[in-house]
N, C-alpha and C positions, 0 to 999 in steps of 0.2 A: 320840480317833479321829484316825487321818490317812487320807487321802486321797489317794494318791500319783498322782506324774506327769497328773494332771487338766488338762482347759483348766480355766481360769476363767475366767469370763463376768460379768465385775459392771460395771453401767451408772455407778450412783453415782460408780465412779473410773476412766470407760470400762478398763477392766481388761481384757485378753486374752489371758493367757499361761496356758502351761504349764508346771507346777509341782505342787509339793505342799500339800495345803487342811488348817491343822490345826482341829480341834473340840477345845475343854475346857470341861467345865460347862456343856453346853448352848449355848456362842456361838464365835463365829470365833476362835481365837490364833493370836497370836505361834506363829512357827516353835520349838519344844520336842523334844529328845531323844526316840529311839524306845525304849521298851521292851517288856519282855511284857507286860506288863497293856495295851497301848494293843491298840486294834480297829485292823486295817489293810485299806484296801480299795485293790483296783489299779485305776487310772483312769483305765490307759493308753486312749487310744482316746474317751474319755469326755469328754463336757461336764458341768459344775456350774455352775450356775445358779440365783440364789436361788430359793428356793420361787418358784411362782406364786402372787398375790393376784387371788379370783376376787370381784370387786364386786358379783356377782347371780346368786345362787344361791336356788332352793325346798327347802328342808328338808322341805318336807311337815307338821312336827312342831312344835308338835300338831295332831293332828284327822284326820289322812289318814295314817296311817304304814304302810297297805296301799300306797302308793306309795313313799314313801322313808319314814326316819325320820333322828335327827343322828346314830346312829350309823351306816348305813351309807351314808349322805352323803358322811359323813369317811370313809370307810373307799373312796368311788370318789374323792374328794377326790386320796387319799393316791397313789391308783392312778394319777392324770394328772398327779403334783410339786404339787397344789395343797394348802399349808400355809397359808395365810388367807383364809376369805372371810367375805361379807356375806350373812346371811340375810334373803329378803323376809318383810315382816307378814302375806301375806294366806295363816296357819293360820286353823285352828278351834280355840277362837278366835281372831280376832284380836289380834299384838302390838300391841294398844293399852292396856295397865297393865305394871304394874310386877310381877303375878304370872307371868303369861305369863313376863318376860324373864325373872326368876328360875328358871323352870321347865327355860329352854333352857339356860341357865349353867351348872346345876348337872349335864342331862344332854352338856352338852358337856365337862363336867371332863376326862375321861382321853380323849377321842377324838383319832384321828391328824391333826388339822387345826385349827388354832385359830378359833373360829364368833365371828365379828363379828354385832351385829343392828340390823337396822333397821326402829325401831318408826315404826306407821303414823300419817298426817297425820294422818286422820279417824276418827271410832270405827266400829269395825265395817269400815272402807272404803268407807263408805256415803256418802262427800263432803259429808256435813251438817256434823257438829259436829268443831269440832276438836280432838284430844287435848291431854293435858296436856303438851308436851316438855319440862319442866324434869323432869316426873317420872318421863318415860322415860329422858333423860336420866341420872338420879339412879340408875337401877334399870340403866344400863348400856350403852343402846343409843348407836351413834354413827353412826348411819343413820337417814333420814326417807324413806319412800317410800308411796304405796299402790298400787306397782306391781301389775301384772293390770287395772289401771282407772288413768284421768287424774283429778286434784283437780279435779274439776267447777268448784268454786266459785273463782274466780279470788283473789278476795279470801285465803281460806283461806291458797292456795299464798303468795300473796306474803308473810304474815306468816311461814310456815313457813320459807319461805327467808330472811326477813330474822332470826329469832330464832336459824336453827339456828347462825350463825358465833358468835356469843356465847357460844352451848354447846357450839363446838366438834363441831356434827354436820356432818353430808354430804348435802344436798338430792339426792334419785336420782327423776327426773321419768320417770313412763310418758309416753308424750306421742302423743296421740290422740284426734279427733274424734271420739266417740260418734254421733255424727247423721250424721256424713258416713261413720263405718266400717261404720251400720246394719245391723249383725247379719252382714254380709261372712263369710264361709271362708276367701277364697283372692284370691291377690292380685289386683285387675282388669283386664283387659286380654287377650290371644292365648289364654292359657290357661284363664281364666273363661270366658270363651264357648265353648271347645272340648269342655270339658266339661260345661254349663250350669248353673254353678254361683255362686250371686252372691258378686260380688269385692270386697273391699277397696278403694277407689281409695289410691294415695301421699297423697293430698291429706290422705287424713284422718289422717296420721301428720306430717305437714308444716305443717297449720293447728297442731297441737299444739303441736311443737318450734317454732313464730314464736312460740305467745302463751309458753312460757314463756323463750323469749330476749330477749321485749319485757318481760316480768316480772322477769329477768335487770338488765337495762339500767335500765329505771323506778326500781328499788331500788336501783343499783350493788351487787350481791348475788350472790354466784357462786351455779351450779346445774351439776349433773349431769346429762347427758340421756344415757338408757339407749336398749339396742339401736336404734342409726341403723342403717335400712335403704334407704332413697331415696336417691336422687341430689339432691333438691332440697334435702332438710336436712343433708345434707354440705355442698353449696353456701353456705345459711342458716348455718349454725354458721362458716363457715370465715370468711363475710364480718361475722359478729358478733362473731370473736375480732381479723378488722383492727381492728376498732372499739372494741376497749377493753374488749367484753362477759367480765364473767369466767364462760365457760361451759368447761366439758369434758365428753367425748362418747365413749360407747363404741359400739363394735359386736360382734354374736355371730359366732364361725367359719361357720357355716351363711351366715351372710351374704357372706362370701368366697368362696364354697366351691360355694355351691348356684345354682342359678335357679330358678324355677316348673314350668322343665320337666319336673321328676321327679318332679311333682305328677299327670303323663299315667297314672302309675303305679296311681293312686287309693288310695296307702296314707298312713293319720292319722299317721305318724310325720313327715313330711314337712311336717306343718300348723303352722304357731307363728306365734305375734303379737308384732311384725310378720309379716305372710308373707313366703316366697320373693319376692324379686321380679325384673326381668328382668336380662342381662346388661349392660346397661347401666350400672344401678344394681348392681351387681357388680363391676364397676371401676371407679365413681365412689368405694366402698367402699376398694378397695384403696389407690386414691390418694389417699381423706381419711384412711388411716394413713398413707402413705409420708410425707404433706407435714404433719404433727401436727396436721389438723383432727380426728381422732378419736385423743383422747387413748391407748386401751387398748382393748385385746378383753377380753370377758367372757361368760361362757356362757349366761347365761340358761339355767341348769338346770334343767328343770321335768319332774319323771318325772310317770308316770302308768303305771296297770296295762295289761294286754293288753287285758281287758276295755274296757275306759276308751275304748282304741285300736281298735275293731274298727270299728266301722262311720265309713268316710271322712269324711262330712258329718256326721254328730253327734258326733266327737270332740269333747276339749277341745283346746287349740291346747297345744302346748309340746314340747319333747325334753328329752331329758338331753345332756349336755357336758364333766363336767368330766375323762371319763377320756381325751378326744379331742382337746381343742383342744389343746394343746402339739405334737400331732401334723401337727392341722388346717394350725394357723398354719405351722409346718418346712414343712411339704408343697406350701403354698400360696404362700407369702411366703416360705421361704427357699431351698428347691430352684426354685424356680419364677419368682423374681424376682429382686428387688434390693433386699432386706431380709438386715440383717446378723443372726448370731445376738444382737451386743447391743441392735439394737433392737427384737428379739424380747421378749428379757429385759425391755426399757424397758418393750414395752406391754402385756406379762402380768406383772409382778412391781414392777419401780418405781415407775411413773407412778399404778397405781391404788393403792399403799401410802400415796403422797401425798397423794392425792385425797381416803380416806378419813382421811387424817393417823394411821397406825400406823406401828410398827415393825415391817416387813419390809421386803423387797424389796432388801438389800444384801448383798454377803459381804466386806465389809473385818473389820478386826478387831473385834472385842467386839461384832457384833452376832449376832441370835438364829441358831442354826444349823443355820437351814430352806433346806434344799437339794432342786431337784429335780437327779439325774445320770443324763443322757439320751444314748443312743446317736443321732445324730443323722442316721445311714448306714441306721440298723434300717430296712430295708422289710418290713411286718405288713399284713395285712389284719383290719379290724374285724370281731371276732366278738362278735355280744351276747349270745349266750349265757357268755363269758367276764367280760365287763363284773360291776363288785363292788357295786354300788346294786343295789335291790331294784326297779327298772322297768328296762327295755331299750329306751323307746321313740327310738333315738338315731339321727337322719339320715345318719348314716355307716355305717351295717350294709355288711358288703360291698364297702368302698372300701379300697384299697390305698391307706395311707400309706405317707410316708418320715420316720421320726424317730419316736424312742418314748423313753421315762421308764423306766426300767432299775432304779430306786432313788431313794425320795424318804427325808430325815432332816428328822425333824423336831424341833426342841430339842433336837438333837445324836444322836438315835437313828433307828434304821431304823424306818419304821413300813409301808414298801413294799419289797416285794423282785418285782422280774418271777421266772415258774415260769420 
């Protein structure tokens, strides 16, 4: 396959030119004579960009697959350029054995996105006892999370993060005060009260992220801390990375993107944990990507049915993302500010490749030949009814982006084509 007159966008060798991108065998080549048996795509006008690695994703599968399942996960995966991600444990059951991981492996074989997994600290999720990691480890996983809930038990966490570098896993911390988030909806503050509705406070997403930075720091142990939402735990991580802390830190598009106010709205799709929170902490967001306190964006994909979604206050909290954020992040961070398209690429496709230690996230030569090729002028408006997952519940309904995904390859083949 060639890929003519293309930019290319690769972080790994700050790379930015316009040229031709060749595919043989599934990985980057060397520049190779054209013939007819080769696929030729015109690129004129086009970005390439490695695939995106999305670090926290719900599969759904097993146990819920009326909401998503891995196949058509990959298949909105494939739909947003995203060629790797990480699945959370908290199915039915839980990834905590080694059949479960078997289970996902083998129905992830031929899907359009390569399914990373990460099995959970505790069995069940239930922060008692803690799994076996050598033998999740063994069975596959290179993830540790029991994201939807914090590792209660302090103790637990720290050995989890001290074991997982040995095995070569990725500690991915919920980070959340149960007592202090007491059963909350909606973020605390102008907009809990307007609609009376009990809030969240930040505090209890900020007590979380300090104990596991202090758990970080006590064990000289790196740790991953998912979806920052506040301003104070950007603050927090940013002064625990002057400090020698080996932590990194994502955030969800929605967090860039949204506030609480379109919460006035009263619709569940808007609900996720963390909540919306205010504009303040929306550009303390942006600016703990601009300055690399928050390592990568990540979607925090969590579908759920219509049903699921009807009634405001008794939903479950979560959205779907992954057919969005490449657009999210263009729209917000690249027409919008002073975010380059490579440090787009760094924070959806490098940085978290490293994080969970795989191979993607590059397009020098001989590596795998996962590309997303994005028109990055495309202004679309989100229609969920067109969305390729099997839930729609996605806080961008109705929002005019700018930049879309045109064509994503994945191990050297098409597996996305825009209608």
């Amino acid at each position: 396959m060639i890929i003519e007159n293309v930019r290319i966008i690769s972080p790994e060798e700050q790379r930015d030119e316009v040229t031709n991108l060749y595919i043989n065998d599934g990985r980057i080549a060397e520049p190779f004579r054209k013939t007819e048996q080769d696929t030729v795509i015109d690129g004129t006008g086009l970005v390439a960009m490695p695939g995106l690695v999305d670090l926290h994703v719900h599969l759904r599968d097993p146990g819920q697959e009326e909401k998503e399942d891995i196949i058509t996960g990959t298949n909105a995966a494939a739909a947003g350029g995203v060629t790797s991600l990480l699945c959370m444990p908290n199915t039915n059951p839980t990834i905590d054995n080694a059949g479960v991981i078997s289970y996902i492996k083998e129905k992830a074989k031929n899907c359009k996105s390569r399914v990373y997994i990460a099995g959970s600290i505790t069995m069940g999720l239930e922060g008692k006892e803690p799994t076996d990691l050598k033998a999740l480890r063994k069975a596959g996983a290179i993830g540790l999370s029991d994201d939807g809930r914090p590792v209660l038990d302090p103790e637990i966490m720290a050995e989890a993060m001290k074991k997982a570098p040995e095995l070569g896993m990725t500690v991915v911390a919920h980070c959340e005060d149960l007592e202090l988030a007491d059963g909350g909806k909606i973020n605390k503050g102008k907009m809990s009260e307007k609609l009376g509705i009990k809030g969240i406070p930040a505090e209890a997403e900020d007590k979380g992220t300090k104990r596991e930075i202090n758990l970080a720091k006590e064990n000289n142990v790196p740790v991953h801390i998912c979806h920052v939402s506040t301003k104070t735990s950007v603050q927090m991580i940013r002064e625990a990375k002057e400090d020698g802390v080996k932590v990194t830190a994502e955030t969800a598009p929605h967090y860039f993107t949204l506030t609480e106010d379109v919460l006035e709205k009263r619709d569940a799709d808007y609900r996720m944990n963390p909540p919306l929170r205010t504009e303040e902490d929306r550009l303390a967001i942006i600016e703990g990507l601009a300055d690399g306190t928050l390592d990568c964006i990540a979607t925090d994909h969590a579908p759920h049915t219509e049903e699921d979604k009807k009634d405001f206050e008794k939903a479950p909290n979560g959205s779907i993302g992954m057919e969005t954020s490449l657009a999210a992040a263009l729209t917000v961070l690249y027409h919008n500010g002073d975010f380059s398209l490579l440090d787009i690429a760094k924070l959806m496709s490098t940085t978290p490749a490293k994080i969970l230690k795989i191979n993607a996230g590059s397009l020098k030569t001989g590596a795998l030949a996962d590309i997303a090729l994005v028109d990055v002028d495309k202004e679309w408006i989100v229609d969920r009814d067109k969305l390729h997952g099997k839930s729609k519940n996605t806080p961008f309904k109705g929002m005019k982006m700018k930049g879309k995904v045109v064509k994503t390859i994945f191990e050297g083949k098409v597996v996305f084509e825009e209608d």
